[in-house]
C-alpha positions in Angstrom: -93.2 162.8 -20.7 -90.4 164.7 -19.1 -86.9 164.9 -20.2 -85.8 162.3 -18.2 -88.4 160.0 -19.9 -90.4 159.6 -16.9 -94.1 160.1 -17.6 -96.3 162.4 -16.2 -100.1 162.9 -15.8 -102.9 165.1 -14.6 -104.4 163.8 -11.2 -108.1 164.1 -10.9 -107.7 167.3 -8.2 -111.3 169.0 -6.8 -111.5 172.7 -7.3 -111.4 172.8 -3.8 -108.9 171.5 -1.5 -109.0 169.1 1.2 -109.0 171.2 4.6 -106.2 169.8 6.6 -107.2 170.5 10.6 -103.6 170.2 11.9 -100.6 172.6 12.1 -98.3 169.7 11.8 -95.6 170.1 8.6 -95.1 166.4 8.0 -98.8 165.9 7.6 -99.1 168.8 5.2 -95.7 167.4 3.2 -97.5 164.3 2.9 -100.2 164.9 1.4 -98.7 167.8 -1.0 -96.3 165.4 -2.3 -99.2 163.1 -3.4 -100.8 165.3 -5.5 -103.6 166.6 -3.0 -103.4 170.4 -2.2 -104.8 171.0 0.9 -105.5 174.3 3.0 -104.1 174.7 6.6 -106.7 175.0 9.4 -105.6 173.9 12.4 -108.3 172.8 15.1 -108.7 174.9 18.3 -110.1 172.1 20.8 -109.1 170.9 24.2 -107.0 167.8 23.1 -106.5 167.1 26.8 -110.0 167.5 28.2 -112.0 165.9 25.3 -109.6 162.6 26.7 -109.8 163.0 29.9 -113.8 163.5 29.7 -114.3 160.4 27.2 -111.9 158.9 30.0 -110.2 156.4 27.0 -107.8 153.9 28.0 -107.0 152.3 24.7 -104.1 154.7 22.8 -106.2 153.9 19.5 -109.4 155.1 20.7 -107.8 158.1 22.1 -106.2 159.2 18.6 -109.2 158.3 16.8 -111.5 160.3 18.9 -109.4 163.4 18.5 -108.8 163.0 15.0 -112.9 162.9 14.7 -113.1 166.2 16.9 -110.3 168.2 15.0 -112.4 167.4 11.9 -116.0 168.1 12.7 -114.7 171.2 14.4 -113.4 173.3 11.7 -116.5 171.0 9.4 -118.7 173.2 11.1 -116.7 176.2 9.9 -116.6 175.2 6.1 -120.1 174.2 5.2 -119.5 171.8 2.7 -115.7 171.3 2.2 -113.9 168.1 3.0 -111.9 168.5 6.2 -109.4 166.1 7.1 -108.7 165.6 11.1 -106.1 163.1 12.2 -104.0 162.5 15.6 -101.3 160.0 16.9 -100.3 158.6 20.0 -97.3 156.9 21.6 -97.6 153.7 24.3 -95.2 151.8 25.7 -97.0 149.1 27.2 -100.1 150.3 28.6 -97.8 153.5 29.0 -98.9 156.8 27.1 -96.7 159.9 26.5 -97.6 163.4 24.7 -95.1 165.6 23.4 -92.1 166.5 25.7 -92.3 169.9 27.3 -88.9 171.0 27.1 -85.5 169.1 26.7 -85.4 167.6 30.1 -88.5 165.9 29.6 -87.3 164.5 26.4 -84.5 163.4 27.7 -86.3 161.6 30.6 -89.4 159.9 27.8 -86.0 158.8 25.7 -84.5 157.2 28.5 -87.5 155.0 29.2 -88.0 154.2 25.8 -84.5 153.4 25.0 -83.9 149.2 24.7 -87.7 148.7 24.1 -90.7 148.4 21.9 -92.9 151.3 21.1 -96.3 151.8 19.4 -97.6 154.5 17.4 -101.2 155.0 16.9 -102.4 156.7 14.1 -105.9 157.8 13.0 -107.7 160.2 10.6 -111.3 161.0 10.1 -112.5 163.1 7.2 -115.4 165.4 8.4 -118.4 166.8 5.9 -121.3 169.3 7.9 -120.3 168.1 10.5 -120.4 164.5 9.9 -117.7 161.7 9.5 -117.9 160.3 6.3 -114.3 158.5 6.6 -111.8 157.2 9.5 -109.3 154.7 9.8 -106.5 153.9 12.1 -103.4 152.1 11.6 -100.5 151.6 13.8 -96.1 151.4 13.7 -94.1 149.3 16.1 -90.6 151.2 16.9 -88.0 149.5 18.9 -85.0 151.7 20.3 -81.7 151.3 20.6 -80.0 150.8 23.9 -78.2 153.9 23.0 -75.6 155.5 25.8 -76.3 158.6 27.5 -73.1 160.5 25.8 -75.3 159.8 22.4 -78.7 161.3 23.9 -77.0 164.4 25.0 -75.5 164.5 21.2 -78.7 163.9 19.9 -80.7 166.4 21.9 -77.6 168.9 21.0 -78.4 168.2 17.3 -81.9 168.3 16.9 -82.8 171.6 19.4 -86.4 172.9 20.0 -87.7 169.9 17.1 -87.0 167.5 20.3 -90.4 168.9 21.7 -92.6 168.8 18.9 -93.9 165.2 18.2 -95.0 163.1 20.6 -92.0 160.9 20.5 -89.2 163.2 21.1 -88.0 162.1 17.7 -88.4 162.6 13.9 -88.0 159.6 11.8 -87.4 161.2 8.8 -84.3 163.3 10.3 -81.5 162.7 12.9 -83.8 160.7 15.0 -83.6 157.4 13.1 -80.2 156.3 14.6 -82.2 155.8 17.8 -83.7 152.7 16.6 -83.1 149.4 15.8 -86.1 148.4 13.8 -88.8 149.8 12.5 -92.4 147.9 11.6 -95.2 150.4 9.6 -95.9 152.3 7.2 -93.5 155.5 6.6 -96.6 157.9 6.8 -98.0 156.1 10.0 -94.9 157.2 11.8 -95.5 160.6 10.4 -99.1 160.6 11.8 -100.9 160.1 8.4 -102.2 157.4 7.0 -101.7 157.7 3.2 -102.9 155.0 1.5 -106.2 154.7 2.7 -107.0 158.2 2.9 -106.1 158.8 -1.1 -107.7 155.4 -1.8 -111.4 157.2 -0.5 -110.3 160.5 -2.1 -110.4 158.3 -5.3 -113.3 156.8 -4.3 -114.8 160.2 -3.3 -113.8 162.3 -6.8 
């Protein structure tokens, strides 16, 4: 045990690492702070034209179909290393939205959002030769705050060029929780991983 009496153990860890097939730091953060090193190797497909060729409607589909092709991608790179793919999307209604392009188009996805329910769709698939050998999906329910347009611009002032990196315009675990009035998921969900049952089959998996 430590000095502060909390006790400490050795986690089973596989002499090699989970391949993680996204550039995204939250994802990386949560899985590193569990115990699991991983090693970065960000995907390289056509997020956009794998969707618009498998012509998905349903936001879960869509993030569960990328999350499968980020993963068998770089699979086929790795002969026999675990590689972990995962994706999230945003719907308001039957509305979708992708990451903001620049601050105006944040500003414009915030505005519609603002006052209303939100969904976040979250999937991974775990890839091995080229073959999925995990998935699961899970989802978060955000509601906004009817927030004024002085606090937007303050916001957007605040948080800079991280505005157009997520797909919501907004990161939870920073400035962007005063835009919301209630938040239904788990944590990791929101930040596009699904923990739980991802290190529940790395368990199962050794």
């Amino acid at each position: 045990s430590s000095v502060t009496g909390v006790q400490t153990c050795a986690l089973p860890i596989s002499p090699h690492p989970l391949v993680l097939a996204s550039k995204s730091a939250s994802r990386r953060a949560l899985i590193e702070a569990a115990g699991v090193p991983a090693e970065i190797r960000p995907a390289d497909i056509d997020e956009r034209g794998i969707e618009e060729r498998a012509g998905l409607t349903d936001p879960g589909e869509a993030a569960a179909l990328l999350a499968r092709e980020k993963a068998k991608a770089v699979a086929k790179e790795l002969p026999g290393r675990y590689v972990l793919g995962a994706d999230q999307t945003l719907a308001l209604g039957t509305r979708r939205f992708s990451k903001p392009k620049d601050r105006a188009a944040a500003a414009d996805q915030l505005r519609t959002m603002r006052g209303q329910m939100h969904a976040l769709h979250s999937a991974l698939a775990v890839a091995k030769d080229g073959a999925i050998v995990f998935e699961c999906i899970d989802v978060a329910r955000l509601t906004m705050r009817n927030f004024s347009e002085d606090f937007l611009q303050a916001y957007l002032d605040a948080v800079g060029p991280l505005v157009t990196t997520s797909v919501g315009a907004y990161q939870l675990e920073g400035a962007g929780i005063q835009l919301f009035d209630k938040v239904e998921g788990h944590h990791s969900t929101i930040l596009g991983l699904p923990l739980l049952p991802l290190l529940a089959w790395l368990r199962q998996a050794g």
